[in-house]
N, C-alpha and C positions, 0 to 999 in steps of 0.2 A: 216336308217329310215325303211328299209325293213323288217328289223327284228323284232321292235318295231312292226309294224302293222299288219305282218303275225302271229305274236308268238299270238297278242289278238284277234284281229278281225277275226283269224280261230277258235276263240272258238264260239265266238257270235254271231267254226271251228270247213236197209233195212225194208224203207217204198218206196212204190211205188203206187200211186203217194203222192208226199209229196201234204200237207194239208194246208191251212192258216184259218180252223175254230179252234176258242176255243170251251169248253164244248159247248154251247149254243149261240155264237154269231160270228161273221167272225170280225175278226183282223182289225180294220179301216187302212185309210192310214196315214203315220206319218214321221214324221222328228223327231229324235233326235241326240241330240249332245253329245260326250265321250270326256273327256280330260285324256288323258294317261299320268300317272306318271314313274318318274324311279330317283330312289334316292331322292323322295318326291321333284322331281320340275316337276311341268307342261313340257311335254318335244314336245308334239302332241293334235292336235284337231282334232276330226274325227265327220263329219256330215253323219248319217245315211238316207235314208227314202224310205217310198215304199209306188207307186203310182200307183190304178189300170184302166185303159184303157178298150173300151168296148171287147177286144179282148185278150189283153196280160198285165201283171204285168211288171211294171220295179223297182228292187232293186238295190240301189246304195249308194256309200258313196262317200268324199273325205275327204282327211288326209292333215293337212298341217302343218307346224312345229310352236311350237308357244314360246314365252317368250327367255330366252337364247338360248335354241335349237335352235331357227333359226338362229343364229348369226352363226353357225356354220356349219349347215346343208347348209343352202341358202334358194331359192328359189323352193325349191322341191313340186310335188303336188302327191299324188296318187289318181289316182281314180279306180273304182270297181262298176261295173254293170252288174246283171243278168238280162236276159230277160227269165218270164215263161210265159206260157201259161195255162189260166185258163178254165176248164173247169168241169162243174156242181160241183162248190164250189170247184173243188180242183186245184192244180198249176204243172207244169212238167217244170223243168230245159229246155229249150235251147240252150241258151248260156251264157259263161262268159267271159270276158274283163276284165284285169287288166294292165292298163298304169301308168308307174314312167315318169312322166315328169320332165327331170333338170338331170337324172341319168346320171354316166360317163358310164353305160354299159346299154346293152339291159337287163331290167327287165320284159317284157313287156310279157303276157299271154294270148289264146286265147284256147275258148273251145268251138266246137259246138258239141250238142249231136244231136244223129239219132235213135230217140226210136221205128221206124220201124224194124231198124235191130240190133237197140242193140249195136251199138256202136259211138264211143266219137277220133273226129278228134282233137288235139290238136295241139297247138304250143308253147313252151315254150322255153324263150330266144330265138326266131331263131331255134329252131329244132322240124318239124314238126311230130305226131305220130299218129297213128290210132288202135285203141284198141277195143273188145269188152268190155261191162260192163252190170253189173247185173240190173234188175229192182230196183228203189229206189236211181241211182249212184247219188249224188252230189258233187257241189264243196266247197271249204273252205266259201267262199262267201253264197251260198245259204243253207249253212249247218246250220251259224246262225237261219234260219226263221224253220228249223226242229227243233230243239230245243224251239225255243221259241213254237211251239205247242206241242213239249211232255214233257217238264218239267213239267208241270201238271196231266201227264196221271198217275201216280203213280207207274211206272216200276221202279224197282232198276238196272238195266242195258240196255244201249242203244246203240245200233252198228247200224254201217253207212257205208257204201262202198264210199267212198272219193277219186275225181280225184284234186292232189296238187302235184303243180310243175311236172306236165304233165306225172304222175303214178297214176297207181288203189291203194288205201289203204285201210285201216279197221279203223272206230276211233271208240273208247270203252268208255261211259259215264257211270260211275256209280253216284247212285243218296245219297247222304249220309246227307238225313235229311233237315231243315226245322231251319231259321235263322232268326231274327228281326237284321236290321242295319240300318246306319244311314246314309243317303246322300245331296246332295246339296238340293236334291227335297223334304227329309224329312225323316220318317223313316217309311220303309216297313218291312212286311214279306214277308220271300223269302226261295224259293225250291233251293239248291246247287246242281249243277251238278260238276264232278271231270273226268280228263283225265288224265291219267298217261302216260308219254312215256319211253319206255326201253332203257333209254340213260348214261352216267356216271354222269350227272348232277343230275339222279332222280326226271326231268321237269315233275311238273305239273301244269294244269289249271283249276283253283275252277272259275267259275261264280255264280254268283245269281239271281233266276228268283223272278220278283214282282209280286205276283198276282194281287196287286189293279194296274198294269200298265198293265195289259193283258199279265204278263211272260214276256214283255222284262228282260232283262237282265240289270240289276242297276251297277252291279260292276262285275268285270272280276281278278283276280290275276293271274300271273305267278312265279311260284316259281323255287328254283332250292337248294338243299340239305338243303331245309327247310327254306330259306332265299326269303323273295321278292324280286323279280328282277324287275320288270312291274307291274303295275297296271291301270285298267284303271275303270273310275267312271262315270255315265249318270250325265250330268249337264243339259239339257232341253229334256222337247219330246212337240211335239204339235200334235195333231189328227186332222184329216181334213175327 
């Protein structure tokens, strides 16, 4: 199940400080809900939302296994929650939490950042580290809500300094054009974003941003020598 929801939900995976206005208006709060596919059965349900506070944003999901998958998975839960801090309309990473509840091993992640000094105390499985990092660092988690504000901005390439699984990386978006699809919710036009990574698989991650949803992201694929492996699809949002 770790695989399944790290492989999509780091797409969804150097700006300093990251942003939550669009062109002209600031990102409501919202709840939506993804069901991830893998070999076209529903195999995961993953609840998004993000709620702001008169001081601090809190972004979170939980993932739970649904239809046959659970039959075999169990009783598993993930959950995923940044806490940033807003200020004059824009947002800074503090920390991030990721708990596998039900796992037979320590999955479990923790990341506080120290934007005084530039750097990012982590813990990943049980092994604690301390790192400096660049202005802009995010994690897989908060890396979705970058994206959902620059898929609009009309760059054909987008880099990010990325703390996962408790290292500094680099993730490379290029933007390759502009797509009409069709979803539980209806059918959007949508800006694709693409991640390639330098593996023997040839893994990549196409998402697609909805403009008429404020750039969430509608649909998610993960490929791998040109075959679909994952897919994950938005089936509800609500705004509040």
């Amino acid at each position: 199940m770790r695989v399944l929801t790290t492989a999509l939900l780091g797409m969804i995976c150097a700006i300093a400080p990251l942003t939550l206005y669009a062109a002209d208006a600031q990102i409501p709060d919202f709840t939506a809900r993804y069901v991830i596919k893998k070999a076209g059965l529903n195999v995961i349900a993953t609840t998004i939302s993000l709620t702001r506070g008169p001081e601090n944003i809190v972004y979170r999901s939980e993932a739970e296994p649904i239809g046959m998958a659970s039959w075999f998975v169990g009783d598993h839960r993930i959950y995923e929650q940044a806490l940033l801090e807003q200020v004059d309309g824009q947002v800074i990473p503090l920390t991030y939490r990721y708990t596998h509840q039900r796992s037979d091993e320590n999955r479990n992640e923790y990341y506080r950042y120290n934007w005084t000094g530039h750097v990012a105390r982590t813990n990943y499985r049980g092994t604690p580290r301390t790192f400096r990092i660049p202005d802009g660092t995010l994690d897989n988690f908060t890396l979705q809500l970058a994206l959902i504000q620059d898929a609009q901005n009309g760059r054909k390439t987008l880099t990010y300094p990325v703390i996962s699984k408790g290292e500094l990386k680099t993730y490379t978006f290029t933007s390759i054009g502009q797509e009409t699809i069709e979803t539980p919710l209806g059918e959007f036009d949508t800006v694709k974003l693409e991640r390639r990574k330098e593996d023997e698989e040839n893994t990549t991650y196409t998402t697609w941003y909805a403009a008429e949803l404020k750039y969430l992201p509608v649909q998610v694929e993960n490929r791998e020598d040109g075959d679909v492996v994952l897919s994950l699809l938005l089936d509800e949002v609500e705004w509040r």
